[in-house]
C-alpha positions in Angstrom: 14.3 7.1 -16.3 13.4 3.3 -16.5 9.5 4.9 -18.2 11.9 6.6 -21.0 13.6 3.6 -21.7 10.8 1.4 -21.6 8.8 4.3 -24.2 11.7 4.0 -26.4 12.4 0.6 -26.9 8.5 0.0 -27.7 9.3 2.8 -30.6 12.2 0.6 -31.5 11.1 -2.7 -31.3 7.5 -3.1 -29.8 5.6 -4.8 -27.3 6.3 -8.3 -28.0 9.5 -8.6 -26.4 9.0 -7.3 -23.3 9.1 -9.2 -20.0 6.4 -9.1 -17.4 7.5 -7.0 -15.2 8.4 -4.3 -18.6 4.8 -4.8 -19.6 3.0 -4.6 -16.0 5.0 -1.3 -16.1 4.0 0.0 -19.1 0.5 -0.1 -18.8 0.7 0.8 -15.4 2.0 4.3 -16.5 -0.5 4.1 -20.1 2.2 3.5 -22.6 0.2 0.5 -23.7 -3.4 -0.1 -23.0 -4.1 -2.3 -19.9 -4.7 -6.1 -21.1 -7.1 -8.9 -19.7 -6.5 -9.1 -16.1 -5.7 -13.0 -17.1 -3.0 -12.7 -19.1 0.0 -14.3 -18.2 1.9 -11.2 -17.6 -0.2 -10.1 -14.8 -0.1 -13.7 -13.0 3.6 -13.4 -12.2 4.9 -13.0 -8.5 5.6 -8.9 -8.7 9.2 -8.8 -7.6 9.7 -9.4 -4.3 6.5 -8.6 -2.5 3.0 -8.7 -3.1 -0.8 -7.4 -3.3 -3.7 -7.6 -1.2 -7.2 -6.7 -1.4 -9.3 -6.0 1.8 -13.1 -7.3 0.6 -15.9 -7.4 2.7 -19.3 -9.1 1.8 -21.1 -5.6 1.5 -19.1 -4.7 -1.2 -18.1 -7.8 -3.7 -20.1 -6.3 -6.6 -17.0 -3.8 -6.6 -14.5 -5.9 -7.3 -16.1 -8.7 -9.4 -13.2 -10.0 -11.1 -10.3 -9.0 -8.8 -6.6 -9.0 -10.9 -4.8 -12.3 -10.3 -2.0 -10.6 -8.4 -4.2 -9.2 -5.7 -5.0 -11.5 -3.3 -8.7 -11.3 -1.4 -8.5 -11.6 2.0 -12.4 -11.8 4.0 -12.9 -8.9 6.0 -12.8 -8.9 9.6 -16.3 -7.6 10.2 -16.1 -5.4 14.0 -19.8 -6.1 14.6 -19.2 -9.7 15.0 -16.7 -9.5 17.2 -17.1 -11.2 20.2 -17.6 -8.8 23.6 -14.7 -10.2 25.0 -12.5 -9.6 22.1 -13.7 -6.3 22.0 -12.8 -5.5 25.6 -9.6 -8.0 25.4 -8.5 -5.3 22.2 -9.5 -2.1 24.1 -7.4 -3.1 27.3 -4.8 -2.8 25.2 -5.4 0.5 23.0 -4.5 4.1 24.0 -8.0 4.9 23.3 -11.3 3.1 23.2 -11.3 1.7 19.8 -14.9 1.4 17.7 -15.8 -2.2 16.5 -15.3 -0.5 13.2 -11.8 0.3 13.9 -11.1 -3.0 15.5 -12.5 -4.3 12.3 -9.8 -2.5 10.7 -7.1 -3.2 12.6 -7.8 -7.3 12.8 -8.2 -7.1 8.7 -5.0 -5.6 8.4 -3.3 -7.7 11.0 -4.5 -10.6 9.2 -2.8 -8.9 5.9 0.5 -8.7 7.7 0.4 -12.1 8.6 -0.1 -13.4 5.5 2.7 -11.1 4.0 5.2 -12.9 6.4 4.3 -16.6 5.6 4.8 -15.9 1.9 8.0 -14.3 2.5 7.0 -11.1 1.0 9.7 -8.4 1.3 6.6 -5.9 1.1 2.7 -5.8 0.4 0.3 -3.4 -1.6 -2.8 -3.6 0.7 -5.9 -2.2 -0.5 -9.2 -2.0 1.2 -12.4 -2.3 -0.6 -13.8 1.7 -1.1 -10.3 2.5 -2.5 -10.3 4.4 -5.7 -7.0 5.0 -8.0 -7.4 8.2 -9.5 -4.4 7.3 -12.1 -6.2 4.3 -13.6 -7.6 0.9 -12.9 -6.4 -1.1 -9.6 -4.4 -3.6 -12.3 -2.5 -0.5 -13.1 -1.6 0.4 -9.4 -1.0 -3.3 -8.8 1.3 -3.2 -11.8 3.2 0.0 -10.4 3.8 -1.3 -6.8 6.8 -2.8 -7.2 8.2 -0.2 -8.9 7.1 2.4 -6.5 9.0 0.6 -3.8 11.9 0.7 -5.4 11.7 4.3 -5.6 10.9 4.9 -2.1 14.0 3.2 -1.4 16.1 5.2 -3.6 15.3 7.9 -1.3 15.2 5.6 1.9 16.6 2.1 2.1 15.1 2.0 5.6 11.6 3.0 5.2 8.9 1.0 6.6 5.6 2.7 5.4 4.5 4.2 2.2 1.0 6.3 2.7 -0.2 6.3 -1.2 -3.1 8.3 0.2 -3.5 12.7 1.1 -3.3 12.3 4.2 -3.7 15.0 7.5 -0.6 14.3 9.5 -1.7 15.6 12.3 -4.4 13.3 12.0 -3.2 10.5 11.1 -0.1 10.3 13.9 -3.1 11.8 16.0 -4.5 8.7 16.0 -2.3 6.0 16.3 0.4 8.0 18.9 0.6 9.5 22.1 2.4 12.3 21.8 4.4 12.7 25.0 5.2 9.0 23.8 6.8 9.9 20.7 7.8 13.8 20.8 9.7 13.6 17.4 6.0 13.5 15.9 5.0 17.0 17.6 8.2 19.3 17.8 11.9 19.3 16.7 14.4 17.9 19.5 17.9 16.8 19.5 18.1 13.4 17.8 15.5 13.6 16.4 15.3 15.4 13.3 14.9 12.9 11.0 11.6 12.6 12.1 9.4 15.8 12.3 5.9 15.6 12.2 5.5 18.1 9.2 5.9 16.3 5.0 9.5 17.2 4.6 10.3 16.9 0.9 13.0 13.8 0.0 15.8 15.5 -1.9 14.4 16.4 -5.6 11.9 13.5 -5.3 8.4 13.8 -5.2 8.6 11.7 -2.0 7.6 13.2 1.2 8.8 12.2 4.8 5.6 12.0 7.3 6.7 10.6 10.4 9.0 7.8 11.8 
């Protein structure tokens, strides 16, 4: 509804009147071409949250001029890590985690983190061999906000939006025990808000994947 809108009043009236956060949308979804990542419009806050980039040093020629909304953040390279960390971390996992994983996990931490202390509401996170099948990154960055609302149309309470095909099975395989959490495996009383199977959300093209 808002992409109609915004399609008709450029008809109307055209570009120049739009705010930011009209124009971030509208080349997000190719109604206008995308712009220099350093125009002004793309160097406003998006919204309420924000946009982060995962880069590590084996893959800077990717992302040689990252957009202004998307902060960098180094990282966290698992074969560095310290033996100690390493065993300090695995003490703690369900399973014996990979210093790839651990990697992972520490970069994403360190994501979260930095989320809180600017007082995001959400973060976009991105890690450095993503690809956007829709368009550039400044597209998807533009979208974000956007997409958030939308989830939360469907959801006010939802803590997680995969943007990726993901294996459910997999993916909750992974990072839950299921005799921990046996709403992920099988339907029980109380719990059927959270099946492990994609449950479509209403007549949205949302899908629900887990808790």
């Amino acid at each position: 509804e808002r992409v109609a809108g915004l399609a008709a009043e450029i008809f109307q009236r055209g570009a120049e009147t739009l705010t930011d956060e009209q124009r971030r949308l509208a080349e997000a979804v190719e109604l206008l071409c995308p712009t220099d990542p350093r125009c002004a419009c793309h160097s406003r806050p998006l919204a309420r949250g924000g946009a982060l980039l995962i880069l590590s040093p084996d893959r800077q020629h990717r992302w040689p001029f990252p957009p202004p909304r998307l902060d960098v953040m180094p990282a966290t390279m698992g074969a560095t890590l310290p033996a100690a960390q390493v065993d300090a971390l695995n003490n703690r996992a369900r399973r014996p985690l990979s210093r790839g994983e651990l990697g992972i996990l520490l970069s994403n931490e360190r994501c979260w983190r930095h989320a809180l202390e600017q007082g995001w509401e959400w973060a976009l996170i991105l890690e450095d061999d993503c690809h956007y099948l829709h368009g550039l990154p400044l597209q998807l960055v533009g979208l974000a906000e956007h997409l958030v609302a939308a989830a939360a149309k469907q959801d006010p309470d939802w803590q997680l939006i995969v943007l990726s095909p993901v294996d459910t099975e997999d993916f909750f395989g992974c990072i839950s025990d299921p005799s921990h959490v046996p709403s992920l495996t099988r339907p029980q009383r109380g719990y059927a808000r959270f099946p492990r199977k994609p449950i479509p959300l209403a007549d949205s093209s949302w899908n629900r994947i887990g808790p």
